[in-house]
C-alpha positions in Angstrom: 52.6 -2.7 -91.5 55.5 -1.7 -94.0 55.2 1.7 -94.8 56.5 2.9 -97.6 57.3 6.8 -98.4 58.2 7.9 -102.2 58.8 11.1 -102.3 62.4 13.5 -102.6 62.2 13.1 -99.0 61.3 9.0 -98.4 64.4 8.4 -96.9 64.4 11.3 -94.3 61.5 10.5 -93.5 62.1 7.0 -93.0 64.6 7.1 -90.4 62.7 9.8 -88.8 59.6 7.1 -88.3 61.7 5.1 -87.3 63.4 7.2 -84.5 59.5 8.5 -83.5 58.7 4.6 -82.8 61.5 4.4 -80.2 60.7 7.6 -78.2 56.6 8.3 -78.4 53.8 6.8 -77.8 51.4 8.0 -80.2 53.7 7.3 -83.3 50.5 5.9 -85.1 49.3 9.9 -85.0 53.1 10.6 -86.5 52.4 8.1 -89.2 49.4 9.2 -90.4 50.8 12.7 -90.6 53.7 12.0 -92.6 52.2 9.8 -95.0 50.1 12.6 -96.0 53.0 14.9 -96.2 54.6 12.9 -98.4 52.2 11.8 -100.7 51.6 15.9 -100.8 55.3 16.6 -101.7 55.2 13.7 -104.3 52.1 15.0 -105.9 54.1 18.7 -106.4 57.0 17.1 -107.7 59.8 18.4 -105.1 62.6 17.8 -106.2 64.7 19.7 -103.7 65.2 18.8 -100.5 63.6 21.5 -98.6 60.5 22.3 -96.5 58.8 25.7 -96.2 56.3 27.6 -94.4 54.5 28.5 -97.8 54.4 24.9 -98.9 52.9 23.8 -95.6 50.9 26.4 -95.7 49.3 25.1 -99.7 49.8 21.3 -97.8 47.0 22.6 -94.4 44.8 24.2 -97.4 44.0 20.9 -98.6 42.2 19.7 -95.0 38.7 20.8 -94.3 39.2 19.5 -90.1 39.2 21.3 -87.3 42.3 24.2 -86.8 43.0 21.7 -83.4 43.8 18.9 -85.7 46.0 21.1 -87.6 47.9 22.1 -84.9 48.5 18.6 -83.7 49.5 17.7 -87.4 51.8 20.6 -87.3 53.3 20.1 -84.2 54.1 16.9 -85.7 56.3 18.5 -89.0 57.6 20.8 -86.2 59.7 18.2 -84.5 60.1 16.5 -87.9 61.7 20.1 -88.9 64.3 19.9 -85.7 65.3 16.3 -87.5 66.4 17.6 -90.8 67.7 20.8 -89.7 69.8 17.9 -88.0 70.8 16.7 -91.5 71.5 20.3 -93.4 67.9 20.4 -94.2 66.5 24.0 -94.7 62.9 23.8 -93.2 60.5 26.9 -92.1 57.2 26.3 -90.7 53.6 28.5 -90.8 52.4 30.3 -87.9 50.2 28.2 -85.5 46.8 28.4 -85.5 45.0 29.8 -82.3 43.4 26.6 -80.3 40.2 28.2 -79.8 39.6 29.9 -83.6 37.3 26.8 -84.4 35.2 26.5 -81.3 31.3 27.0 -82.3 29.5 26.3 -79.2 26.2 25.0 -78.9 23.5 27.9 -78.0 19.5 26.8 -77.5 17.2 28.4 -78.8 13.8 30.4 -76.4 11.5 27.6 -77.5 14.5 24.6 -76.9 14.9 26.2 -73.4 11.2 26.8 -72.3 10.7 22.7 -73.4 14.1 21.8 -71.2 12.7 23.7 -68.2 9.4 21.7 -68.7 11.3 18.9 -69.0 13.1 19.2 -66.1 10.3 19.9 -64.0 8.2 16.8 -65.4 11.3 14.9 -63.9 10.7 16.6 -60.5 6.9 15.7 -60.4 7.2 11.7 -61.7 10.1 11.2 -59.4 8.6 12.6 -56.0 10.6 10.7 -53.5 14.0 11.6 -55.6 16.4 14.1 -54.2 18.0 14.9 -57.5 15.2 15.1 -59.2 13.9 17.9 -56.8 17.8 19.8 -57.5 17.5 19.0 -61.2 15.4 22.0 -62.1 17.0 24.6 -59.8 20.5 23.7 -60.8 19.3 24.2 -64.3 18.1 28.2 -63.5 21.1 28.4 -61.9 23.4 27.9 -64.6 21.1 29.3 -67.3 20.1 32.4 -64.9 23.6 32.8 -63.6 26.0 31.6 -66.4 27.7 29.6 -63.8 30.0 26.3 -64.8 28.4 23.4 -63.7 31.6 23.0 -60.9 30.7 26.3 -59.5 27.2 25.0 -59.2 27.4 22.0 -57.4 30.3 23.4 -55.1 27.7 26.2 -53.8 26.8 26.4 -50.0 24.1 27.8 -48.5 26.4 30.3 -46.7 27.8 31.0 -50.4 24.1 32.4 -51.2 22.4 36.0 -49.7 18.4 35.3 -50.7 17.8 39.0 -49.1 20.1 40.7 -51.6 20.1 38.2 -54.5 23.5 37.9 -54.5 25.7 34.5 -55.3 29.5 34.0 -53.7 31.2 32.1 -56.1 34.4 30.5 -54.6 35.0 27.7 -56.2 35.6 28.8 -59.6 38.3 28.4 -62.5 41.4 30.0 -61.9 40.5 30.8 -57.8 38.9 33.5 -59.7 36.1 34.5 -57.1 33.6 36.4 -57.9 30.3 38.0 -56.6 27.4 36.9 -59.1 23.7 38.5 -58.8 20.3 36.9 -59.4 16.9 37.9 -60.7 14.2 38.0 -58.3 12.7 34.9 -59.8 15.9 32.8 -58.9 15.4 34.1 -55.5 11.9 32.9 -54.9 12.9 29.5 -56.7 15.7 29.3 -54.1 13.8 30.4 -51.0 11.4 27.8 -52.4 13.9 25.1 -53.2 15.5 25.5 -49.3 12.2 25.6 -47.3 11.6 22.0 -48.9 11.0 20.3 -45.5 10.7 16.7 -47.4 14.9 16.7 -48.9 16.1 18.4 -45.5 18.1 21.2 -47.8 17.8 23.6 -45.5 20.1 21.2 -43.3 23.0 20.3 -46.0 25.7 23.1 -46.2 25.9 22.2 -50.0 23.0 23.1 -52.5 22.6 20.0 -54.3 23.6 17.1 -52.4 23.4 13.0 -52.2 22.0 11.6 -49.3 25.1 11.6 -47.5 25.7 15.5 -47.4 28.2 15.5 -50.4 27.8 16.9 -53.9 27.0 14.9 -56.7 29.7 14.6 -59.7 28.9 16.6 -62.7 28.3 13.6 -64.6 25.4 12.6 -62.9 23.6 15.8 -63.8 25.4 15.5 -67.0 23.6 11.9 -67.5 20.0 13.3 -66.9 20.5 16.6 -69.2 22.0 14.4 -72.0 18.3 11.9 -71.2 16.1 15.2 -71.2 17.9 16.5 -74.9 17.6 12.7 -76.2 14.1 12.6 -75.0 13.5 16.2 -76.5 15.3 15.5 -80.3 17.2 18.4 -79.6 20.1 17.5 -81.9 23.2 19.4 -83.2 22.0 21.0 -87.1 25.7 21.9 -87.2 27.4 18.5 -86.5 28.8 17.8 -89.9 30.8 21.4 -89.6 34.6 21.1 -88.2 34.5 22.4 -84.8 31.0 22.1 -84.1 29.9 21.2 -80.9 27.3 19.4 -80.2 24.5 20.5 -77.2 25.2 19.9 -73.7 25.1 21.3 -69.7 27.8 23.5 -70.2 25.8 24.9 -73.5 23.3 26.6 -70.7 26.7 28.8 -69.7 27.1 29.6 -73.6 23.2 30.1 -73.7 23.4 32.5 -70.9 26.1 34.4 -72.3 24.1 34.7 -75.9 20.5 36.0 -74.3 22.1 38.9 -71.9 24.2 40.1 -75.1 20.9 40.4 -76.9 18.8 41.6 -74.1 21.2 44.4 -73.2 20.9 45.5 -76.5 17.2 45.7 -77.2 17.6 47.6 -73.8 19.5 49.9 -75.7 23.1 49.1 -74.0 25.6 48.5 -77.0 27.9 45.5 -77.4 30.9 48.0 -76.3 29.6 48.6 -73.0 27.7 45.2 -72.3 30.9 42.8 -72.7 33.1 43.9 -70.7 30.8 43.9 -67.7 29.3 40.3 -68.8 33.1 38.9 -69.0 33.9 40.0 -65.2 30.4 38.3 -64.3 31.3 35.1 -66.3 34.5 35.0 -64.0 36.7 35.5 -67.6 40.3 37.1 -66.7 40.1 39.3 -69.8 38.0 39.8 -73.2 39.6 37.0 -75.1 38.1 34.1 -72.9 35.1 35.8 -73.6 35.8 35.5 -77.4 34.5 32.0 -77.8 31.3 32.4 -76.1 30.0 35.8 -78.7 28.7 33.1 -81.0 25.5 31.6 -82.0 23.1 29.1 -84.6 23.2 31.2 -87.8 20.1 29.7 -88.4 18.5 31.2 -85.6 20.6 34.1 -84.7 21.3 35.4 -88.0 21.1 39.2 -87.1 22.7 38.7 -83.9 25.8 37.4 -85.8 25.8 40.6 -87.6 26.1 43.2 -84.4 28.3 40.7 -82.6 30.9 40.6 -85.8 30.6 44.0 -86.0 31.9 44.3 -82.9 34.4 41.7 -82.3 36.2 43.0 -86.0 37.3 45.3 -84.1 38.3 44.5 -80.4 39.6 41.1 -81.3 42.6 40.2 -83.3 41.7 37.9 -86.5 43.3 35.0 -88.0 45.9 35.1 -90.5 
């Protein structure tokens, strides 16, 4: 394909193409990005050659994506910036955007939850003789009762768990962050349920959840039948068309978690100020910030909850420029 460029700047950033071919891989993604500029700085009618932060800055105003496509579009003038600084041309570029200022996670609902856990344990009952069907549903209250990842989950040992204190060692976590994680006393009888199951021989494995052979199963085979169980449910995503949306899944459970203690703690009358801080150390997060992402929700069904929680981040969290 012959790519033409027409604006003030066609030739510069012709050669620069043509130097990106011989020394990335993804010069496609390059392509795309500076056609765009320059159809951009044809449309204004530069006529000097020059790029600034303020122009890029009218240029990103233009794209409804996600602020991670941005950033890769940016990084892309960035290095284009370094070429014609090469050349005597005066360039200055916007501040980056922070990667995680577009996540919206996925949070289910009480009702979407109550039908998963049914769903779950309808699994259990038509697959009897099925040894992940009998984990299914106690892996689920584990991530939704604990907020663990679903690696932290499937790494668990027995000797990781204390039934007679309800408390969970987690020691395979992000980071080799360890951390000590407690239970309700309904995740205890589940589990002291779950490992007197004489028929699955858990009590035998030093893993929770196991295949036949003693070893844990990948997360994508829990993945698999939690993606079947949604499908089978219509829980869909009502926000998919936004950018940075995300669609449900497993690790939605961890965002889930994260959601329903916030609100619980408060109608318990234990504000946002002295709830998060704890709940962030209990996630395994190393500081406020990672926690960030996860004080979100569905508008459409958290609308006051999006009030208190933007309240509060206003003024603990730093906000975009």
């Amino acid at each position: 394909m012959n790519i033409v460029f027409k604006s003030v700047l066609k030739d510069e950033l012709a050669s620069f193409m043509e130097f990106i071919k011989l020394s990335v891989t993804d010069y496609e993604a390059y392509q795309r990005t500076l056609l765009k500029l320059d159809s951009f700085l044809y449309t204004e009618c530069l006529v000097e050659k020059k790029i600034d932060a303020n122009l890029l800055a009218r240029w990103f105003e233009g794209f409804t994506v996600r602020l991670s496509t941005k950033k890769g579009m940016l990084s892309h003038i960035k290095r284009l910036s370094g070429y014609l600084s090469t050349l005597g041309i005066p360039t200055s570029l916007p501040e980056l955007p922070r990667n995680t200022a577009d996540f919206n996670p996925y949070v289910f609902s009480k009702d979407e939850m109550m039908r998963i856990f049914e769903a779950s344990d309808d699994y259990m009952l038509t697959s009897p003789n099925s040894r992940i069907a009998a984990e299914f549903p106690v892996l689920l209250r584990i991530l939704y009762g604990c907020g663990l990842r679903l690696g932290e989950a499937i790494s668990l040992k027995w000797d990781d768990i204390n039934l007679s204190d309800g408390i969970i060692t987690v020691k395979v976590a992000k980071n080799q962050k360890q951390r000590i994680v407690p239970m309700n006393e309904e995740l205890k009888r589940i589990l002291n349920l779950y490992r007197r199951a004489p028929c699955f021989d858990v009590q035998g494995c030093g893993f929770l959840f196991t295949k036949s052979d003693g070893q844990p199963r990948s997360k994508v085979a829990y993945g698999n039948i939690f993606r079947r169980i949604l499908y089978d449910l219509g829980i869909r995503n009502p926000q998919n068309t936004k950018p940075g949306s995300h669609g449900p899944c497993i690790h939605s459970l961890r965002h889930t978690f994260t959601l329903h203690s916030l609100l619980k703690a408060e109608s318990e009358g234990r504000s946002f100020m002295e709830t998060v801080p704890f709940l962030s150390t209990y996630l395994g997060h190393e500081g406020l910030m990672q926690t960030d992402k996860y004080l979100k929700a569905r508008h459409e069904l958290y609308t006051e909850a999006h009030t208190v929680i933007a309240d509060y981040t206003r003024g603990v969290f730093p906000q975009e420029v």
